[in-house]
N, C-alpha and C positions, 0 to 999 in steps of 0.2 A: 943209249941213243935218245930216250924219252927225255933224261937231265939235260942234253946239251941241246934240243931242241926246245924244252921251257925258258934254257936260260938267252937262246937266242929271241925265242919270242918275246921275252921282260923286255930284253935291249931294244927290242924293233919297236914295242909299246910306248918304252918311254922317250925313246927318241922323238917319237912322235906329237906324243902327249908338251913334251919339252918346246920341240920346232912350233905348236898349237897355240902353246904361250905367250910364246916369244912374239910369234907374229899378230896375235891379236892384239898384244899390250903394244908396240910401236904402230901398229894402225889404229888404236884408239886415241896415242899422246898426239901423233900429227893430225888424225881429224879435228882435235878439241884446238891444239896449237895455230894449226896452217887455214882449216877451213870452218871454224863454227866461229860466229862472230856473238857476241854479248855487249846489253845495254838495251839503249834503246835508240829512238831515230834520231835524236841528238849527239849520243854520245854513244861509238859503240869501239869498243876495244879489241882488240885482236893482234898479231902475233907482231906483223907490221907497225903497228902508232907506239909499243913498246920499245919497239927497237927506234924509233923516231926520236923516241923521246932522250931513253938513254943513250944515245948518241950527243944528245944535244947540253946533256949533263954530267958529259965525259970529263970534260976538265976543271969539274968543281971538288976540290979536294973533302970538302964536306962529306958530298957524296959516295965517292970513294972509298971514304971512311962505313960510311952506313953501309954500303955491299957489302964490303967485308964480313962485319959484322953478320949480315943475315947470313954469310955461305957458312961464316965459323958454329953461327946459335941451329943451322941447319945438320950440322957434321954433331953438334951435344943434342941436339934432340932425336934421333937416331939412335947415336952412344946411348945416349938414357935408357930408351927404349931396349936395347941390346943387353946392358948391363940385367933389369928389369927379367926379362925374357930370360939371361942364363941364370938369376938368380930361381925364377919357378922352376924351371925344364932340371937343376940339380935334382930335382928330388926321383928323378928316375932314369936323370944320364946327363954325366957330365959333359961340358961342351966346352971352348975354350969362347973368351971373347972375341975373335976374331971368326968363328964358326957360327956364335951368335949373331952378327954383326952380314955375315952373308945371309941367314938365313932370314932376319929383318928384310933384307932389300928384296931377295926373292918375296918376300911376304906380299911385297908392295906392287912387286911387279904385277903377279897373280892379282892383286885385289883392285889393281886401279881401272880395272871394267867390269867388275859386279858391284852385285846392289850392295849398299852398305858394305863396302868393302868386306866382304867374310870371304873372299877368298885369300885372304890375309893367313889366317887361323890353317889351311893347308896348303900357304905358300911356303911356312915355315919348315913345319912337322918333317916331312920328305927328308928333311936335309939330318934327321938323326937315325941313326945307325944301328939300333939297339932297342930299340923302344916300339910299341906299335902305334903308328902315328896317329889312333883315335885319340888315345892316354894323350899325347901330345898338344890335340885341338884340345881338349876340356883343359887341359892348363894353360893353354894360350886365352881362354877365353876366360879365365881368372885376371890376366893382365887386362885383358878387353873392357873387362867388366869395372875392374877399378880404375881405369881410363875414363869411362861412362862416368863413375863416380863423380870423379873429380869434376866433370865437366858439372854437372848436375849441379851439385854443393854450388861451385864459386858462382855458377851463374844464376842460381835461385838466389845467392846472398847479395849480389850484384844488383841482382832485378829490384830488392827492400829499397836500396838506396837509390836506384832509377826511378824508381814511378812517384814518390814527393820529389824530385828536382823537375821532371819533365812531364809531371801532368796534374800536378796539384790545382792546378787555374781548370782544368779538363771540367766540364759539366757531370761524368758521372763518377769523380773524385769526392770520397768520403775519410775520415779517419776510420768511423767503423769497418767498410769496406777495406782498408789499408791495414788494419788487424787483423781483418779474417783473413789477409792474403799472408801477410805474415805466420799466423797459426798454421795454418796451410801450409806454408812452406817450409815450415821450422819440422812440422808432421812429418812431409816425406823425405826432408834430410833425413831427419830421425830413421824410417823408415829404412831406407836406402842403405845408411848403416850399417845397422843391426842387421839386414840381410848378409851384405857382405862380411863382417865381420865374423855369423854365422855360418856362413857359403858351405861350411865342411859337415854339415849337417846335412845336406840337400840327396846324399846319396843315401842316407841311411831311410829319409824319406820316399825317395822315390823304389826302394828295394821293399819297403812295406808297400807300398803302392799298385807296383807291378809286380808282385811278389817273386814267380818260378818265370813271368814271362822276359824275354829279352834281355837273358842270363850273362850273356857277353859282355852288351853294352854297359849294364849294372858295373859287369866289372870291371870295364875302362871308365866308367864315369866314377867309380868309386876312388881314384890318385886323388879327390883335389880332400877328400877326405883328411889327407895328411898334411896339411898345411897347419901354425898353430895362429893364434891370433896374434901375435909376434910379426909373426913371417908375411902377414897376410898386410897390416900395418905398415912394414918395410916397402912391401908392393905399395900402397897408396902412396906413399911417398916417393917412391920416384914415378911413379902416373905425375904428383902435382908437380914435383919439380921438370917434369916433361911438358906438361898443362903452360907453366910459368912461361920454358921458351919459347914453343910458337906463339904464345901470345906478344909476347915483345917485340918476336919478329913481325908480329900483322902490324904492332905499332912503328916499328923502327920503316915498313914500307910505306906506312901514311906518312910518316916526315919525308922522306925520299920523294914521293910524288907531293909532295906542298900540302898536304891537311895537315895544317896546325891544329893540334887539338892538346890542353893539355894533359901529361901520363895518366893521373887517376883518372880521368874522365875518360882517358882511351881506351883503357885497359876493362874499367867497367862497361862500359859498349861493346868494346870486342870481345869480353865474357858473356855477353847475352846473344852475341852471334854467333857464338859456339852452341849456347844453349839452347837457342830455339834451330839451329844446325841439327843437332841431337832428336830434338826432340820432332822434326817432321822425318818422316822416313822416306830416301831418296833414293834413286836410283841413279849408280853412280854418271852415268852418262846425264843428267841433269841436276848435278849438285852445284858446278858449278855456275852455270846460271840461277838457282837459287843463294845459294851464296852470297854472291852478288847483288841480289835484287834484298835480301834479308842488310847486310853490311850498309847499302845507301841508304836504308829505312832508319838504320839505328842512329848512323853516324850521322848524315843528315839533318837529325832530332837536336843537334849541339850545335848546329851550324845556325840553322831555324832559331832556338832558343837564346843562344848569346852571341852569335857571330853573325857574318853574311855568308849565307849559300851560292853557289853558283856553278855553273857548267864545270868548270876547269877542277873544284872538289870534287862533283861528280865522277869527272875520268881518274881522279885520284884516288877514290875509293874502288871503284871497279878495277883501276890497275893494280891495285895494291892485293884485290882479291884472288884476281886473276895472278898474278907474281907468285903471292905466296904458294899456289896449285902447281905452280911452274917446279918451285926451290924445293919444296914440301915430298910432292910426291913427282913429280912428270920424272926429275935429274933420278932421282933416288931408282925409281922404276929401272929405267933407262941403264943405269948400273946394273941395276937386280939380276937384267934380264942373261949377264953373263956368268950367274950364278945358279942361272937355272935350269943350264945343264950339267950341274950336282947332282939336284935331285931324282931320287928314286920312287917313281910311281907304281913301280911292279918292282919286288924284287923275290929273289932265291926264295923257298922254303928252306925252313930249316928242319934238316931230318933228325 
């Protein structure tokens, strides 16, 4: 009577827990969508002027062409990620691609209303069968991490070639000063590296650290131990080649909304808005309004420098910003969220 009263309890938990989800992530996509407006008193974007616009650029087959594009590079950066994710999660339970690929989306649904999206990391885990879903988070957070990576890298090497084209005339521009930013920056790639590359060292550190204390967690933190520098390498690599599509997609939606900008020049912009994205820490109910307000600053910078600036770039940056959150994560969430009643938040003991 006790087992089938525990195991009614699991169900009634997680149903719960599940219907929790569901309803906070569709009441957080329509607040951001239907009622939070962004910009400013000139120009302010929201869910309407999008839809104004692409309506008005319906019959441009150019355009046409470009959508496409984003849904298809939105469907491979997913996959990437999927692929990515069953490639770590083998080392302690096999999953198929299509197992991986739900458990992505739940990820997203979960994380698209906490800070720094980390509820990513246990949107996944749930959805494996076998495994105990701490072991799960510490290897999700090996992909996390070399996600970070990548951003970091391209956008420190991005930043060398930004600051002599857009601020060499700048008063407190030096070459000295522009070596030591380089030294600096060449250091913590360096750095950043050789951590991760390391990463399977970190348990054997923290077991001499906390020695007998917190004997459990030691031993679910200790899975990423088995990674080799191979495998760990494999992982960066499809982090950048995931890095590369949304990046194209933020440039392919600046053409769509009319910022002409040329590619090299787009791509190193919107790697510094990733980067300094990164590197403030947000919560996600205000990312994208920072976002946004980071994106006009950079892109801006090109239009100032060799172009003409004016209003109608402006709504094109902010739309494009705004769009990309839409393609990126809102659509994907919004999937996820019928995948999340898969997941097992309570389940059976095993006797």
């Amino acid at each position: 009577m006790k087992y089938l009263t525990n195991i009614h309890k699991n169900r009634t938990y997680n149903i719960i827990i599940r219907s929790m989800i569901v309803f906070v992530t569709y009441f957080y996509i329509y607040k951001e969508i239907f009622q939070r407006k962004r910009g400013d008193e000139e120009i302010m974007i929201d869910w309407h002027s999008l839809i104004d616009y692409f309506s008005g650029i319906g019959d441009e087959p150019h355009s046409k062409v470009l959508i496409i594009w984003i849904f298809l590079l939105m469907l491979v950066n997913w996959g990437i990620e999927s692929l990515k994710w069953q490639f770590l999660i083998a080392k302690v339970e096999k999953v198929s691609f299509l197992s991986s690929f739900e458990a992505i989306l739940s990820g997203i649904s979960v994380s698209v209303f906490t800070p720094n999206r980390v509820g990513e990391w246990f949107g996944r885990v749930f959805i494996l069968k076998k495994v105990n879903p701490w072991k799960g988070v510490f290897i999700t957070m090996i992909g996390s991490f070399s996600q970070l990576l990548t951003t970091m890298v391209v956008g420190a090497i991005s930043l060398l070639f930004f600051i002599p084209i857009y601020y060499k005339t700048a008063d407190f521009y030096s070459q000295y000063l522009y070596y030591g930013i380089v030294a600096i920056v060449f250091g913590i790639i360096a750095a950043l590296i050789l951590i991760f590359l390391n990463i399977t060292v970190l348990p054997v550190f923290t077991r001499r650290l906390l020695k007998n204390k917190f004997v459990k967690a030691n031993e679910y933190f200790s899975v990423i131990s088995d990674y080799s520098t191979g495998e760990l390498i494999t992982v960066f690599v499809f982090s950048f080649l995931r890095y590369c599509v949304f990046s194209l997609q933020f440039y392919l939606f600046l053409m769509l909304f009319s910022v002409e900008i040329p590619l090299l020049h787009g791509l190193m912009i919107i790697s510094l808005v990733f980067f300094i994205m990164t590197a403030i820490p947000t919560v996600t109910l205000t990312e994208l309004g920072i976002r946004g307000a980071v994106s006009v600053y950079f892109i801006s910078l090109y239009f100032t420098t060799f172009g003409e600036y004016s209003e109608t770039i402006k709504f094109g940056i902010f739309a494009s910003s705004f769009s990309l959150w839409i393609i990126n994560l809102a659509l994907p969430a919004i999937v996820g969220t019928f995948f999340v009643f898969r997941l097992k938040f309570f389940r059976r003991k095993k006797i």
